[in-house]
C-alpha positions as CSV (number, residue, x, y, z in Angstrom):
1,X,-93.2,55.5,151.5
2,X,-90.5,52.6,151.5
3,X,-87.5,53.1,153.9
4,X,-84.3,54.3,152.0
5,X,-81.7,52.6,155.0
6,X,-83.5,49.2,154.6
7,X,-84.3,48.8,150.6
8,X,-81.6,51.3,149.3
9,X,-82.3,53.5,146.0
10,X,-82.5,51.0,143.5
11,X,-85.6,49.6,144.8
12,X,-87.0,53.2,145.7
13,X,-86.5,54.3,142.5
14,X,-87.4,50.5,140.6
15,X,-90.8,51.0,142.6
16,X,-91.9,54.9,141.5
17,X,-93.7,54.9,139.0
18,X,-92.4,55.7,135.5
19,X,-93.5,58.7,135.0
20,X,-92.2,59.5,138.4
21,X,-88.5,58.6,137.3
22,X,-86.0,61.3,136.7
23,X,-83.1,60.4,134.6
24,X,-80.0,62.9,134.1
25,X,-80.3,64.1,130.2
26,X,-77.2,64.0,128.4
27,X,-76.0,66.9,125.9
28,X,-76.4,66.1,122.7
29,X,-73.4,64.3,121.5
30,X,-72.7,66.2,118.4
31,X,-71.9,69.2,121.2
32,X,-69.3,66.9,122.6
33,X,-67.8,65.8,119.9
34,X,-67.2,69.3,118.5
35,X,-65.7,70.6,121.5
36,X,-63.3,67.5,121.4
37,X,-62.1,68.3,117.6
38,X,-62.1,71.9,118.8
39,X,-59.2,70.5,121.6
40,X,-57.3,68.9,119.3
41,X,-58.8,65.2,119.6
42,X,-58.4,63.1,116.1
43,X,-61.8,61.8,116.1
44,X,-61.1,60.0,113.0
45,X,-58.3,58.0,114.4
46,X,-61.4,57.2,116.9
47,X,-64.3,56.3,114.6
48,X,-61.8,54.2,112.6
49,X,-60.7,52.0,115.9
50,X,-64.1,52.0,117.1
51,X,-65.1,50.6,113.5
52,X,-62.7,47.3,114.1
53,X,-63.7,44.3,116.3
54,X,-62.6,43.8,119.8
55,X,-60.1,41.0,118.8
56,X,-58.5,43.2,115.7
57,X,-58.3,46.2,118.6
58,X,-56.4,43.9,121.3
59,X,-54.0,42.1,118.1
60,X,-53.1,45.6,117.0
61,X,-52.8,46.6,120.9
62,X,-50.3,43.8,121.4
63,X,-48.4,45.0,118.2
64,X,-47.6,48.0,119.5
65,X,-46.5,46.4,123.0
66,X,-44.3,44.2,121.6
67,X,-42.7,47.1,119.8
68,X,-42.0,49.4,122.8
69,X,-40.9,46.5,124.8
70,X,-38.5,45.8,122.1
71,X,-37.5,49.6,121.8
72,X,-37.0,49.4,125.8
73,X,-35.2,46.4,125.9
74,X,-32.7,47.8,122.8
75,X,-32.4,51.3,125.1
76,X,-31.0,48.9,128.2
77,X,-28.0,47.9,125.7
């Protein structure tokens, strides 16, 4: 048996065998995403920003920075 303290539990676990591994199994996802539609989520809204590329997320991101600093700046006048 290999020492826990010395090698940690990656290399405990990286030297089981496979069949020996135990992985947490997730729920199906379909569950989750119910439940969050059932709370109120708009999963649409996040499909259709998950559909766009990074760079189109972080350009429209900064759009809508620039417009509440602008909205914050007009609220100090």
């Amino acid at each position: 048996m290999v020492d826990v303290r010395r090698h940690g539990r990656y290399n405990l676990v990286m030297s089981a065998k496979p069949e020996q591994r135990t992985r947490k199994k997730r729920p199906p996802a379909r569950d989750a995403i119910q439940e969050a539609i059932d709370y109120g989520i708009d999963v649409s809204a996040l499909r259709d920003n998950l559909a766009r590329t990074p760079a189109e997320r972080l350009r429209r991101h900064q759009i809508a920075l620039d417009r509440m600093r602008t909205l914050q700046k007009a609220k100090r006048l």
